[in-house]
C-alpha positions in Angstrom: 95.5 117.5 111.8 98.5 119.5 110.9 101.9 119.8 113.1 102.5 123.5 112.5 102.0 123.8 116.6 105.0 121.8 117.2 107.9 123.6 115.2 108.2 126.2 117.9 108.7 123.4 120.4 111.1 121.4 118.1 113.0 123.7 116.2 115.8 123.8 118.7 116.4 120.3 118.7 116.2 119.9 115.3 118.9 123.1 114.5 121.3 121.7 117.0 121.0 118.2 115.0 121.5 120.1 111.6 125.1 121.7 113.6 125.8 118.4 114.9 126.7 117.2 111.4 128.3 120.1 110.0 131.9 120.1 110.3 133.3 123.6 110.0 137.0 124.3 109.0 139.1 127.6 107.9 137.9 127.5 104.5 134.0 127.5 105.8 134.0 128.7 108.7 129.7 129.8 108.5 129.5 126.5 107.4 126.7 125.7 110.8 125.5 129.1 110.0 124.7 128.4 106.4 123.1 125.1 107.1 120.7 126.9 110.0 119.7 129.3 107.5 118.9 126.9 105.0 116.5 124.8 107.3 115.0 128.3 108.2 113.9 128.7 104.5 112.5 125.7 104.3 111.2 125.7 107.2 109.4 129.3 106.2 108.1 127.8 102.6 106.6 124.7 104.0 104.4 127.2 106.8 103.7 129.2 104.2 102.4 126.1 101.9 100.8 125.0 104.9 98.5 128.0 105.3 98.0 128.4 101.5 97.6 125.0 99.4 97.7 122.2 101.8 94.8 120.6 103.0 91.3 118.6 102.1 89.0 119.5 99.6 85.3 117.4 99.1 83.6 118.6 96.5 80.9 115.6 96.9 80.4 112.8 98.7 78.2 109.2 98.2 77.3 106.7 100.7 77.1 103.3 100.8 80.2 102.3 98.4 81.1 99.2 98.5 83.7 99.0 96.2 86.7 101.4 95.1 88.9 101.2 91.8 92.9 101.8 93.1 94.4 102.9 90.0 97.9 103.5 91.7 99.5 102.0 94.6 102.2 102.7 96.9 105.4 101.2 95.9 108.0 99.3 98.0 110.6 101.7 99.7 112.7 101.4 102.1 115.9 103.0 103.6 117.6 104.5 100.4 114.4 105.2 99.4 113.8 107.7 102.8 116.9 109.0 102.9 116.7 110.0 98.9 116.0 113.6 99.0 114.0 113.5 95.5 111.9 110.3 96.5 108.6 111.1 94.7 106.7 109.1 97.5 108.5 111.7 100.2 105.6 113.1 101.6 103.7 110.1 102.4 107.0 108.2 103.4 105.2 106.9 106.5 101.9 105.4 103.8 102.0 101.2 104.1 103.0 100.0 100.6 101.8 97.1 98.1 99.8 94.7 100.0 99.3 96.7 103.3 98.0 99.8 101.5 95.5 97.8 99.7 94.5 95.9 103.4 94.2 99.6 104.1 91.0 99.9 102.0 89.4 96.8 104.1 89.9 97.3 107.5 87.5 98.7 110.1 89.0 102.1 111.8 89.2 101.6 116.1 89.7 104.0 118.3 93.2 105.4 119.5 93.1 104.9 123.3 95.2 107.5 125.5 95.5 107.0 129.2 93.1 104.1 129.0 90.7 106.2 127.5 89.5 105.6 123.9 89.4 108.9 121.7 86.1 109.2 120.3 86.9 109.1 116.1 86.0 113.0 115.0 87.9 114.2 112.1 90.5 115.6 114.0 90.6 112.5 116.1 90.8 109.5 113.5 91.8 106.3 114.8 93.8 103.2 113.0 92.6 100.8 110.6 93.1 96.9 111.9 91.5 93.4 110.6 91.9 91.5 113.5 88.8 89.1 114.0 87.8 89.7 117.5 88.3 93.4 118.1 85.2 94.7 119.7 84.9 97.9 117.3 85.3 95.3 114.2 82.2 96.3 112.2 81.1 99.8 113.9 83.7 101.8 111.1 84.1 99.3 108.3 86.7 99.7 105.8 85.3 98.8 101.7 84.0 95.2 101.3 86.3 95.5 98.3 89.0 97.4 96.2 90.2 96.6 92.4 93.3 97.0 91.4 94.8 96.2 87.9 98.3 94.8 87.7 100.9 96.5 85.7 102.5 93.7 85.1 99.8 91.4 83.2 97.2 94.5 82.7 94.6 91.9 84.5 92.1 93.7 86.8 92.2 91.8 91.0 89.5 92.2 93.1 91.1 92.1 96.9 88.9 91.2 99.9 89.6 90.5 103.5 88.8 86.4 104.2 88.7 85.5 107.6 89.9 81.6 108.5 90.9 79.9 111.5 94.5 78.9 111.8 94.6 75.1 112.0 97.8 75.3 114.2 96.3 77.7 116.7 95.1 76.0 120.1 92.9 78.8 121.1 90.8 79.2 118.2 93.0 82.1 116.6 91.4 83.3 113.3 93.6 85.3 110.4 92.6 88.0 108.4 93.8 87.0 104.6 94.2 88.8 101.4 92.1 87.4 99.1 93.0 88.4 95.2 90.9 87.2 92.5 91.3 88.0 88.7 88.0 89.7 87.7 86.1 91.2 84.6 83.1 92.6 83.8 82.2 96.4 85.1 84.3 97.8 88.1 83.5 100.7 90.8 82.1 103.8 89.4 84.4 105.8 91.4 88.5 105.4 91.5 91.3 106.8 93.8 94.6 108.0 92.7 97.7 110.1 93.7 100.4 112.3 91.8 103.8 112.9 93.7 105.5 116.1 92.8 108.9 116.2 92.5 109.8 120.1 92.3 113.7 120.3 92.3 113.4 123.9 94.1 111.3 122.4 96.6 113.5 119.6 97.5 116.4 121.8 97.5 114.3 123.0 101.0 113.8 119.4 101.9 110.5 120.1 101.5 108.2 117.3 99.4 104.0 117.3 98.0 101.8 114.8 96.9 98.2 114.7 95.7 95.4 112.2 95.9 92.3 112.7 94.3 89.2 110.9 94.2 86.9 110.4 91.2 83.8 109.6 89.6 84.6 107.3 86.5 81.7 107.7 84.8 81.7 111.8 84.6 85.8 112.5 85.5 84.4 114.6 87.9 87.3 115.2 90.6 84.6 114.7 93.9 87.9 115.3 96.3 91.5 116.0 96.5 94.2 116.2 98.9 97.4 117.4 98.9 100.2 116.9 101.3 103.8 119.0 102.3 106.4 117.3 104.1 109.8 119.1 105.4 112.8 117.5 106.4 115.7 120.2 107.6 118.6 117.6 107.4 120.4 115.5 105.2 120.3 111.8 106.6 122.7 111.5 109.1 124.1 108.8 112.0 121.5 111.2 114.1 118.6 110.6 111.3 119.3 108.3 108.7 115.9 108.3 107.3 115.0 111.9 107.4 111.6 111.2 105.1 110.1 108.8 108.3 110.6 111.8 110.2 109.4 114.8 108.6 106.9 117.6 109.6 103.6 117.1 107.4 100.7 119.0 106.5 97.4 117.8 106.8 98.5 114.6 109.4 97.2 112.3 111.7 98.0 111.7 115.3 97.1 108.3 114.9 97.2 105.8 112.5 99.4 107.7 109.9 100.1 104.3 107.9 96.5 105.0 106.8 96.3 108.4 105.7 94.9 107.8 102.2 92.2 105.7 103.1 91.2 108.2 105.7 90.8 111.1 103.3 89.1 108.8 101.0 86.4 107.4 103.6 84.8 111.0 104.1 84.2 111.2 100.0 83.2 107.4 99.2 81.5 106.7 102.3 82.2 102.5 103.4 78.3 100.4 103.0 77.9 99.1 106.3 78.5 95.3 106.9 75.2 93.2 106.3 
């Protein structure tokens, strides 16, 4: 779902936030001007990357997986991190990271509700992903049973899975959703996901950022999917917007459940085996 339709509706806002911050003086006195026109450039490439090389592409899908290879992961960031205008990870700033992207991979998608009324989960409706034992959609949208990733540190390959236990403090009968990660050899899943963040220094001069993920089949290094992302921020960070990556416009985007964006590309290609 991209965000194009709400520039119009936010560009005053954000131009008078861009002006906020810019101090003029004799010796610049365009100084608000200059900044204006510079977030209007941007603002022109990123539509214009939009229309033209944003978006998904499946090339083939495959049902039934019940396993994906993760050859990358997102990194730990934080707030230098979003306010770093040459961040590779810019244009999924708002991705979970380490741990929570894997859990990303396991959980069963639910429905957004809006005005106490559930959206029904379309492609241009996706919901968010959740593990949480007793939610009555657990099990209608599963996640993978599994995902491998191998360490960079040791070079050993870990097979993560969601275990469910009750919490032996909890009264009520509470039950946790766990991270399970288990060393593993042998074969892995035929097909593997990965991303590439582009760092184009005329790009970020616009504030504007692009990323990659593709999906493959390990066996042929046939690319079955790919999609790539642009992000725009008009602003430095500021006392206004400190962490002007968390905020950015972005091309193809979710209403809902943007922490998840990856998996939600990758579960139309590699389509999740049904629980038993």
């Amino acid at each position: 779902m991209k965000r194009t339709h709400s520039i119009a509706r936010w560009a005053g806002i954000v131009l008078l936030s861009l002006l906020s911050g810019c101090q003029t003086t004799q010796a610049e006195p365009n100084a608000g001007d200059a900044a204006v026109n510079h977030a209007l450039a941007g603002k022109a490439v990123w539509e214009e990357k939009c229309r033209t090389v944003a978006g998904e592409k499946i090339y083939r899908k495959v049902e039934n997986v019940e396993g994906v290879l993760l050859m990358k992961v997102r990194p730990q960031a934080g707030d230098r991190e979003w306010a770093d205008r040459m961040w590779p990870g810019a244009a999924f700033a708002r991705e979970s990271q380490q741990d929570e992207y894997i859990t990303t991979f396991l959980g069963y998608e639910f429905a957004a509700v809006v005005a106490n009324h559930p959206l029904a989960i379309a492609p241009n409706t996706r919901g968010f992903i959740g593990t949480g034992f007793d939610h009555p959609q657990r099990g209608i949208l599963p996640g993978y049973r599994w995902v491998e990733v191998i360490d960079a540190k040791d070079g050993q390959r870990y097979r993560y899975t969601i275990l469910y236990k009750p919490r032996p403090t909890s009264k009520i009968g509470y039950i946790d959703a766990i991270l399970e990660k288990t060393a593993v050899t042998g074969p892995s899943s035929r097909y593997g996901v990965t991303f590439e963040d582009h760092v184009i220094p005329e790009d970020r001069y616009l504030g504007i950022a692009s990323s990659t993920i593709k999906v493959l089949d390990l066996q042929t290094q046939e690319v079955m999917g790919e999609l790539t992302r642009y992000a725009w921020s008009p602003g430095a960070p500021s006392r206004v917007n400190p962490s002007p990556w968390l905020t950015a416009y972005r091309c193809p985007d979710h209403a809902y459940g943007t922490n998840a964006a990856s998996r939600k590309f990758i579960d139309q290609i590699l389509i999740p085996a049904k629980e038993k």
